[in-house]
N, C-alpha and C positions, 0 to 999 in steps of 0.2 A: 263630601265625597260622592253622596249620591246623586246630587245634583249633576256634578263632572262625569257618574258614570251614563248617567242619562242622554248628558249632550253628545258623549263618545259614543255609544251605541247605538244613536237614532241613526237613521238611514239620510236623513236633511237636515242639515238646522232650523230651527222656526225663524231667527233673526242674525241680525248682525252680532249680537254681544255670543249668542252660542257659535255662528261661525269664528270668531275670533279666539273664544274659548277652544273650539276645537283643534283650530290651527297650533294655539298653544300647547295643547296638550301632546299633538301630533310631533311637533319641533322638541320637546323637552323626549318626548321617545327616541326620537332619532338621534339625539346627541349622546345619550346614554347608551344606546346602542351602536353606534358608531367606533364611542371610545371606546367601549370592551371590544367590539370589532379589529379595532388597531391593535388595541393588545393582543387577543388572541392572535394574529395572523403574525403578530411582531414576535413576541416574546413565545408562545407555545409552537410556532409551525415553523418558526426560525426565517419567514421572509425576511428582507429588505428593507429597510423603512423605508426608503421611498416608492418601494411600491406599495405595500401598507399602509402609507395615506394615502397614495390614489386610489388603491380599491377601497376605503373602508371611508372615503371621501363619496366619492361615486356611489356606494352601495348605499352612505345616508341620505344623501340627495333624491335619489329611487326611491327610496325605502318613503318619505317625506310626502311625495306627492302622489306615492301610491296609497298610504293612510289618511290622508286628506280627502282624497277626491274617488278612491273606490269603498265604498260602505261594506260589502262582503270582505277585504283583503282587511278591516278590521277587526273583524269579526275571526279567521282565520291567524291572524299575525294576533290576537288574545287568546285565542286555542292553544296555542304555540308557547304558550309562557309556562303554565301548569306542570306541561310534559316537558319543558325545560326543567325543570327545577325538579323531575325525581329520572325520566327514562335518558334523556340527555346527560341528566346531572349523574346519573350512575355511570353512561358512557364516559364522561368525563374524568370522573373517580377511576374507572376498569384502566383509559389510557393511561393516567396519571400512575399507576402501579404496572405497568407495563414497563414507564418510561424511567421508575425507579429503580426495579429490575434491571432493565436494561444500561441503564449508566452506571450503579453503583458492580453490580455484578458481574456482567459480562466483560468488563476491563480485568475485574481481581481473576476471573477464569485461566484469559490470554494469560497475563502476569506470573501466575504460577507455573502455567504449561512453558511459559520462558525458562525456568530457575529449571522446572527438571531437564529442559535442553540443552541448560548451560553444563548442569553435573553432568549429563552423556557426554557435550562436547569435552568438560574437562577430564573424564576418564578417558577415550578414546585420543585426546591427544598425550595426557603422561604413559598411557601405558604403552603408544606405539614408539615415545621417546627414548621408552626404557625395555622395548623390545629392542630398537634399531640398538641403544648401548651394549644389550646380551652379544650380540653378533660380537664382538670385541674377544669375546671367548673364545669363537671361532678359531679367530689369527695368530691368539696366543696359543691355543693347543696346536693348530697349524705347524708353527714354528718351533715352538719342543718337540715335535713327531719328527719334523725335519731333520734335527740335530742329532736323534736318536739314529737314524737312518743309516746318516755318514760316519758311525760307530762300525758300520759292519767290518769286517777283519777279511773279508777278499776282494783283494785290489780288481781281480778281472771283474766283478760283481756293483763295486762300489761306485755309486750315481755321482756325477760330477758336480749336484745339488739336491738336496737331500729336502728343499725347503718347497713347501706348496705355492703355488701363486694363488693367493686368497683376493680378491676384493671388497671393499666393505664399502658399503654406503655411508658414512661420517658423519656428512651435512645435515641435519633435521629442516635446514629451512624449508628446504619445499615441503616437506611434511606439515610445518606449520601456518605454511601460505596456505595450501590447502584447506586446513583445518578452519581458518580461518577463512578463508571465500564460503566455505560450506555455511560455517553459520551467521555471517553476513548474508547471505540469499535466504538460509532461514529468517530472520528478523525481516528480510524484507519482506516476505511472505506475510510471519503474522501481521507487520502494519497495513499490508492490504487486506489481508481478512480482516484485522479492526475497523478501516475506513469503510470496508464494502457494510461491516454493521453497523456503523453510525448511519450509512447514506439508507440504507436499505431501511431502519427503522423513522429515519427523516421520511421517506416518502414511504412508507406505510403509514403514518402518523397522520401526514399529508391527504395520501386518498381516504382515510377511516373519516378524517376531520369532514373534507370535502363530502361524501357520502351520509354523513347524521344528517348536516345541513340540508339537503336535499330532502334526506327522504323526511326530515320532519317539518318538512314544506309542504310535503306531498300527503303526510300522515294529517296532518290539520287540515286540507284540501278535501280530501278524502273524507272524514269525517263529518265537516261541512256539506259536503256534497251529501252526502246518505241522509242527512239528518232532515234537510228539505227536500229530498224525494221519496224518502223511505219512510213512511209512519211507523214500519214496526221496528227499526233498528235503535237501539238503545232507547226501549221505551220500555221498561217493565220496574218504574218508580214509581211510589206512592209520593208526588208532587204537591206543593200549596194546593195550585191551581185544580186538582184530581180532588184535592181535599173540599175545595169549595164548591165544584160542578156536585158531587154527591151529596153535601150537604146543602145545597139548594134545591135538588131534587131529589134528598129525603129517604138518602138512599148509604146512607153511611154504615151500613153493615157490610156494603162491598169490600171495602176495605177492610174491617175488621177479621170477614175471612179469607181474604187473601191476601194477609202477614208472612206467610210461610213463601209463596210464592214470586212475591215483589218486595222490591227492598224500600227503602228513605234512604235519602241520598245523603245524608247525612246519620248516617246508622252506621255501626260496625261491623256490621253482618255481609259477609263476602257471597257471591253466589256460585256455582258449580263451576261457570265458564271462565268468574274469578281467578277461582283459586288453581285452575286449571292453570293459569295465562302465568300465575304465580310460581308454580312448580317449576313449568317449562323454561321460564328466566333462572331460576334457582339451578334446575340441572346447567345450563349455556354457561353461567357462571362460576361454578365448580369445576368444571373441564378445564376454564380459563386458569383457576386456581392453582391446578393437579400441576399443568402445564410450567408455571411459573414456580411452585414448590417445586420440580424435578432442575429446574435451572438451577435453584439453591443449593440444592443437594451436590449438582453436580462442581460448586464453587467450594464447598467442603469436600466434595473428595479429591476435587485438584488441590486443593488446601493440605493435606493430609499426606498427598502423592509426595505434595512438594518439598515439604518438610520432615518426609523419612528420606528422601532422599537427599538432602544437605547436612539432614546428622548422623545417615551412613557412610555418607562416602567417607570422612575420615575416619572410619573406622574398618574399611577398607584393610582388610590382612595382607601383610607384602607378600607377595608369592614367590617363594625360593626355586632360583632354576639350576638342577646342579646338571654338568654335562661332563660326561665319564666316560673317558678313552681310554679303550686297552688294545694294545697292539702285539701283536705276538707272532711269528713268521721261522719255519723253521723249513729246510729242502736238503734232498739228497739228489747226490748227483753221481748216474751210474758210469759206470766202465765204456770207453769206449767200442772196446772189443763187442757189445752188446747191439752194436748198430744203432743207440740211439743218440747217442751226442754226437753234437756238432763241433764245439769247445774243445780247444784242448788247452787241459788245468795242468800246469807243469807241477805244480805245488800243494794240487789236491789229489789224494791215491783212490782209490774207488771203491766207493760206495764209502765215504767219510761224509758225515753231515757236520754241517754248520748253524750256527742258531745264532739270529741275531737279536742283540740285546731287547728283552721285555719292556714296555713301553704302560704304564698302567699310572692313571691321575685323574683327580677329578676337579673341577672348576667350578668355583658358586658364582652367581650372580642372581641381586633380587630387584624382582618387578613389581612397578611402585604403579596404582591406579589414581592417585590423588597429590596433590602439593598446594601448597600456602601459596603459591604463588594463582591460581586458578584466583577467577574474578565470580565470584555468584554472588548475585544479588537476593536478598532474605527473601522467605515466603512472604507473600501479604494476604493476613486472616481475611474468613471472613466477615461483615459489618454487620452485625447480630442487628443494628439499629431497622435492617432493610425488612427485616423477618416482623418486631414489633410494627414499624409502619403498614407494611403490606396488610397486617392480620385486624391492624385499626378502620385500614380504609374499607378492608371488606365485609367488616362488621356492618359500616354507614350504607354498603352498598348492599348489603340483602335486606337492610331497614328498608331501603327505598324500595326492594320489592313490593311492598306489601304496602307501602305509599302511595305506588303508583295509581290503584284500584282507586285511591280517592282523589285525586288528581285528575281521571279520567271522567269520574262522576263530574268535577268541577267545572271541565270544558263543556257537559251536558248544560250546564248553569248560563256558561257565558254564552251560547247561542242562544240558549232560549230567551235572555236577555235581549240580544240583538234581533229574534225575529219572531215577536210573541205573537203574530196573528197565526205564523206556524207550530209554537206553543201549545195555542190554544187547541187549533187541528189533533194534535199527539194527545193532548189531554180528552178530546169527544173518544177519539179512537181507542182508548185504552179503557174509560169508562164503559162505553159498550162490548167491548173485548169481554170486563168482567161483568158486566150484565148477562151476557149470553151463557158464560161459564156458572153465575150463580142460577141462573133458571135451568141448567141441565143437570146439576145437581140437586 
C-alpha cells in the first residue's frame, strides 16, 4: 500500500511498471466513482437514466485523464475524499432527513387538512339540506292561516282566497352540485399544492446537490492553493519531520515548550479556531433541527385537529326549530253619519265589532348537521418511526462535527505527501517561528 501510495503521489513516474501502476489505480478510481456517480444522480436526484449515464459516463472519462496526467488535480481530488466522508457525509445525512420529513410527513399533513375539509364540507351540505326542508313549515302554516282567514263571518269583508302564495325552493340538487364543485376545486387545489411540494423539494435537493459538489471542488482547490503559497496557513503542528529537524539540530526542548501552543496531528486536543468552527456547525445545525421538529409538530396537531373533528361531528346535537304563529285581528267599524266610511254595511249597526277567529300553533322541525351517509375518510396518525430516525441521524451527524477537525488535519497529511520539498519549507518555517519565540522568552 505504500508502495501504491508512492507511485500515486509522485509528480512523474520513474518507469514504465509505475506508469502503468498509476493508470491502474487512476482507472479503478474512476469506475468506482462513476458508479456511485450514476447512482447518486439516478436514484437520489431522480434524473433519467439515460442521462445519468451520459453524465456519469462523461464525468468518468474527464475525471480519468485528468488523474492521470494532471499531478496537482491528484493531489486535490485525495483532499476531496476526507471531507467527503465527515462535512459532505453530514450534508448528505442533513439532506437525507429533510427528505424523510419531507415524504413521510408533509403528505400525512395534506391528508388530515382533507378529512377536516371533508367534515366542513359534510356539515355545510346536511345542514343547508335540512334548512331548505325547515322552509316546508313555512307553506304549511301558510295554508292554515289561510283557512283561518276565510272563517271571517262578514261577507262584505271576506277575501275570495284566504291562502298565501308561498314558493319554496324543493330541489336540493343545485345545492348539491354546488357543494360538490366547491370541494372538487378544493382537492384540486391541495394536489397542486402537493405537486408544487414534491417539485419544489426535487429541485431544491437538485441545486443543494449541485452546489456541495462544487464548492467542495473549490474547498480542496483552495486549500491546495494556500498550502503552496502560504507557509503560515495551517501550520502550527508538531510534525515527524519538525520532530527530526530539532532533533538533529539539538534543539528538542522547542517543542517541549510549545505543547500548549501547537498541536500533533494526531492528538485529541482541538485548538481555539477548532472548536470555534465546531460550535458554529452545531448552532447551522440545530436551527435545521428546530425547523424540521416544528414540521412534526405541526403533523400532530393536524392529527389531532383531525380527529376531534370526525368524532364530533356525530355528536353533533340536532337543533330544534320551532316556528310559532299567532294571529289575532280584531276592527271597529264606525257610523257613517261620522264622515268616515265609505262602506255601506247593511248588516252591520255602528260601532259593532267583529273579531276574527284566533289563529295560534306552533311547528317543530329539527336540523340535522351530520349523516351516515357523509364519506370521510379516517385521520392518518402520525409515523412515530420519522421522530426515532431523524433523532438517530442526528446523533451521527453532530459526531461528524467534531470528526471533521481530524479529517482536516488529514488533508494536511495528503499534501504534504504529495509535495514534500514544500513539506520540508513549512517544517524550516515553523522551526524558526519557534526559535525566535523561545529566545524572546
Amino acid at each position: 500500500m505504500l508502495d501504491l501510495w508512492s507511485i500515486y503521489s509522485k509528480p512523474v513516474p520513474a518507469n514504465t511498471r509505475e506508469l502503468w501502476a498509476l493508470f491502474l489505480q487512476c482507472f479503478c478510481i474512476t469506475v468506482v466513482v462513476g458508479g456511485l456517480f450514476y447512482n447518486w444522480m439516478f436514484a437520489s436526484l431522480e434524473y433519467s437514466r439515460h442521462l445519468s449515464t451520459a453524465i456519469a459516463i462523461s464525468f468518468s472519462l474527464l475525471l480519468l485523464l485528468t488523474l492521470f496526467l494532471v499531478h496537482p488535480a491528484r493531489c486535490a481530488f485525495s483532499i476531496i475524499m476526507p471531507t467527503l466522508g465527515t462535512k459532505q457525509g453530514r450534508k448528505l445525512l442533513l439532506s437525507t432527513c429533510l427528505m424523510i420529513v419531507a415524504v413521510n410527513v408533509t403528505p400525512n399533513i395534506i391528508s388530515n387538512i382533507k378529512v377536516i375539509l371533508q367534515v366542513i364540507e359534510c356539515i355545510c351540505k346536511n345542514s343547508s339540506e335540512s334548512l331548505l326542508n325547515s322552509t316546508a313549515l313555512l307553506g304549511e302554516a301558510s295554508w292554515e292561516l289561510g283557512d283561518v282567514i276565510q272563517t271571517a263571518d262578514i261577507s262584505a269583508l271576506r277575501p275570495r282566497n284566504g291562502h298565501f302564495k308561498f314558493a319554496l325552493l324543493t330541489n336540493s340538487t343545485l345545492i348539491n352540485q354546488q357543494m360538490h364543485l366547491a370541494g372538487e376545486k378544493i382537492r384540486k387545489n391541495f394536489l397542486a399544492i402537493e405537486g408544487l411540494v414534491k417539485a419544489s423539494i426535487q429541485a431544491g435537493n437538485r441545486l443543494v446537490a449541485g452546489f456541495s459538489v462544487l464548492y467542495l471542488c473549490f474547498e480542496s482547490t483552495w486549500y491546495l492553493k494556500n498550502y503552496l503559497t502560504n507557509l503560515r496557513f495551517d501550520n502550527f503542528y508538531i510534525t515527524k519531520k519538525l520532530e527530526r529537524l530539532s532533533m538533529a539540530r539539538k534543539a528538542a526542548h522547542l517543542l517541549t515548550g510549545s505543547s500548549k501552543r501547537f498541536l500533533r496531528p494526531t492528538g485529541p486536543k482541538l485548538s481555539r479556531e477548532e472548536v470555534m468552527l465546531c460550535l458554529t456547525q452545531m448552532v447551522f445545525l440545530t436551527v435545521v433541527l428546530m425547523l424540521m421538529l416544528v414540521i412534526i409538530a405541526m403533523d400532530h396537531f393536524a392529527f389531532r385537529m383531525a380527529d376531534t373533528a370526525v368524532r364530533n361531528v356525530a355528536r353533533f346535537s340536532v337543533v330544534p326549530v320551532t316556528l310559532n304563529i299567532k294571529y289575532n285581528v280584531s276592527a271597529r267599524f264606525p257610523c257613517p253619519a261620522h264622515g268616515l266610511g265609505v262602506v255601506s254595511l247593511k248588516r252591520v249597526a255602528a260601532n259593532v265589532p267583529f273579531v276574527i277567529t284566533d289563529f295560534e300553533k306552533s311547528y317543530h322541525h329539527n336540523l340535522h348537521f351530520s349523516s351516515a351517509h357523509c364519506r370521510i375518510n379516517p385521520p392518518r396518525p402520525p409515523n412515530n418511526s420519522v421522530v426515532l430516525v431523524v433523532g438517530l441521524l442526528y446523533c451521527i451527524i453532530y459526531t461528524t462535527v467534531f470528526l471533521e477537525t481530524y479529517a482536516h488535519r488529514s488533508c494536511r497529511k495528503i499534501a504534504a505527501s504529495f509535495f514534500e520539498s514544500q513539506e520540508e519549507k513549512r517544517a524550516h518555517y515553523l522551526y524558526n517561528k519557534l526559535s525566535r519565540k523561545y529566545e524572546e522568552e
